[in-house]
N, C-alpha and C positions, 0 to 999 in steps of 0.2 A: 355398666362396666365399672361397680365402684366396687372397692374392697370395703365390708362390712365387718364391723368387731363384736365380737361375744366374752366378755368377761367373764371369767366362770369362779366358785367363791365352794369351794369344798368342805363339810363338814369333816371333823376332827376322825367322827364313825370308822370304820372297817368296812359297814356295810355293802354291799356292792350294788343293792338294791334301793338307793333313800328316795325319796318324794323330790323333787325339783321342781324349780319356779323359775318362771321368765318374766323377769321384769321391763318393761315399754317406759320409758321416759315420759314427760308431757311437752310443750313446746307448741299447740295450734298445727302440729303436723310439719312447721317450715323451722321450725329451729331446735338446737339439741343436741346431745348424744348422748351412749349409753353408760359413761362416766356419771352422769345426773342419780344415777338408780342405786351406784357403786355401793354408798354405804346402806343402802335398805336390805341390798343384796348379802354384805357381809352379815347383819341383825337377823337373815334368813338364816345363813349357811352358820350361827351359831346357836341355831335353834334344831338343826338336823338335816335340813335342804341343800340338796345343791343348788345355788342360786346363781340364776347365768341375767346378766345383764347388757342387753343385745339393741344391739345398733339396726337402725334401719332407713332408707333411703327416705331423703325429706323431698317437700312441696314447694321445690323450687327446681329452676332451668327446665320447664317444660312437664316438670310429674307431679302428680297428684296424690291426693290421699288411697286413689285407687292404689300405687305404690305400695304405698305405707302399709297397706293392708295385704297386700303381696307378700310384703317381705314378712310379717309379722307371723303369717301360715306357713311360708317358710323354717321360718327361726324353730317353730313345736314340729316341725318332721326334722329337722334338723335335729335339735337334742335326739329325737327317737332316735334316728338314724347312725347317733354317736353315741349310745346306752351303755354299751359297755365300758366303750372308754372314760365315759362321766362318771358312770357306778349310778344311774337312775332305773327307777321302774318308772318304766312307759308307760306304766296305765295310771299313774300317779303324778303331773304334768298340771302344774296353777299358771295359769295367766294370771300377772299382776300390772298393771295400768294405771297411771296418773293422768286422768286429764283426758289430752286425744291419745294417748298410752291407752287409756280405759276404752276407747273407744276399739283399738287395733286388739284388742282381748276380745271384748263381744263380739267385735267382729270375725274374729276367727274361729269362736264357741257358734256362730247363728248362722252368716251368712251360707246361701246353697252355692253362690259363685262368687271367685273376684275374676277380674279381666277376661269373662270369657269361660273362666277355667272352673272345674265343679271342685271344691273343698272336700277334699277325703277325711277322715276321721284320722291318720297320721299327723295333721296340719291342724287338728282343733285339741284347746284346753281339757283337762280331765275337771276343771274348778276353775272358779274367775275371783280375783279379788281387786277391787275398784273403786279407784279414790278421786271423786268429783267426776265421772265417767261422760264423755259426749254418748248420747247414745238414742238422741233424737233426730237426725241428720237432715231429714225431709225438710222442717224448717230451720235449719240452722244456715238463716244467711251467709255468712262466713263461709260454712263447709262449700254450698253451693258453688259460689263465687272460686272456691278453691279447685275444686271439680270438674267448672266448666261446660267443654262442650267434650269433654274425654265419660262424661258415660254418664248416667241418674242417679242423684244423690239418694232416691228412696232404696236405690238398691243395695246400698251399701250403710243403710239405718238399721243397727240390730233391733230395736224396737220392734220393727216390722216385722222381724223374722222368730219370735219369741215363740216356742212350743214346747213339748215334753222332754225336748233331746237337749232341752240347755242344764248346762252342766249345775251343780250347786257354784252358789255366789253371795258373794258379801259384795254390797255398796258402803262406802264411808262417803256423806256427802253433806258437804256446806252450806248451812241453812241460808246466807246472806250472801253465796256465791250467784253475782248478777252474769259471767258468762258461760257457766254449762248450770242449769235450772234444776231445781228442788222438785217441780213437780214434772221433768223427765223419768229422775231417778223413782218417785214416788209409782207413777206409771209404769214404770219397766218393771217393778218390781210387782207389783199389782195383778200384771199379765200373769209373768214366771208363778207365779202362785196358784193363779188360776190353770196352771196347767198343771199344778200339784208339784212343782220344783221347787226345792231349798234354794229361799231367797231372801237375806237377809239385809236392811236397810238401816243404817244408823244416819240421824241426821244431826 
């Protein structure tokens, strides 16, 4: 029952059709909002994008990163669902993720279910772009711990779920970043290739 924000950042265009991006915040899932993204979102929407930077329910009083990945599959049917009035093409829809942001992209480009519920292709990225991205979950003590006993952290590891239907992707990741790991991002990317997917990895 919470009111959730969608900041939307409109390119100067006429177009009726531009490319759009959804930007996720970072924060470890429990802190944040979508003010954090505001100005990535404006560097978007001056390059041609409508850039929407969108709030979503954190890992505190009782929810979990299952949540966060809820609201995240949300937020990309949502823009479809407002096309017109944003002025986006729908089939042209980037997840962009900081952090556990990175993680709520993959997760909505990979996973087959959140809480239950089967992920329709309305609710996933057309493109992911991802900076220091979680996306090892199975051993990420932390997530786990975040988690609980509200469902299986393996099941909500994009890692795991990596095959030919993941979208093209950029990783930007921190060679010296000691809390979401170099040789995640190296591995995930690794996969996506091996499945003949555009996947690109700067470190």
């Amino acid at each position: 029952n919470q009111s959730l924000k969608a900041y939307v950042f409109k390119p100067s265009s006429k177009n009726k059709k531009l490319p759009a991006v959804l930007l996720f915040h970072g924060g470890g899932w429990f802190i944040g909002d979508a003010t954090w993204t505001n100005q990535k979102a404006k560097d978007f929407a001056d390059r041609g994008f409508v850039a929407i930077s969108i709030d979503y329910r954190l890992a505190v009083d009782g929810l979990t990163p299952i949540d966060c990945v809820e609201d995240a599959c949300v937020a990309f049917r949502w823009a479809r669902n407002h096309r017109k009035e944003l002025g986006i093409d729908p089939k042209r829809v980037v997840g962009y993720g900081v952090s556990a942001g990175g993680h709520l992209v993959a997760a909505a480009a990979t996973l087959p279910m959140v809480n239950g519920k089967k992920v329709n292709k309305s609710s996933r990225p057309n493109a992911l772009i991802m900076l220091s991205p979680a996306l090892n979950m199975g051993k990420d003590e932390y997530f786990v711990g975040l988690i609980g006993t509200k469902g299986n952290p393996m099941d909500y590891s994009p890692s795991e779920f990596i095959n030919k239907k993941l979208p093209p992707s950029l990783i930007i990741q921190g060679q010296m970043d000691s809390i979401v790991l170099t040789k995640d991002a190296i591995a995930f990317r690794d996969m996506a290739v091996k499945y003949g997917v555009t996947c690109l990895l700067f470190i």
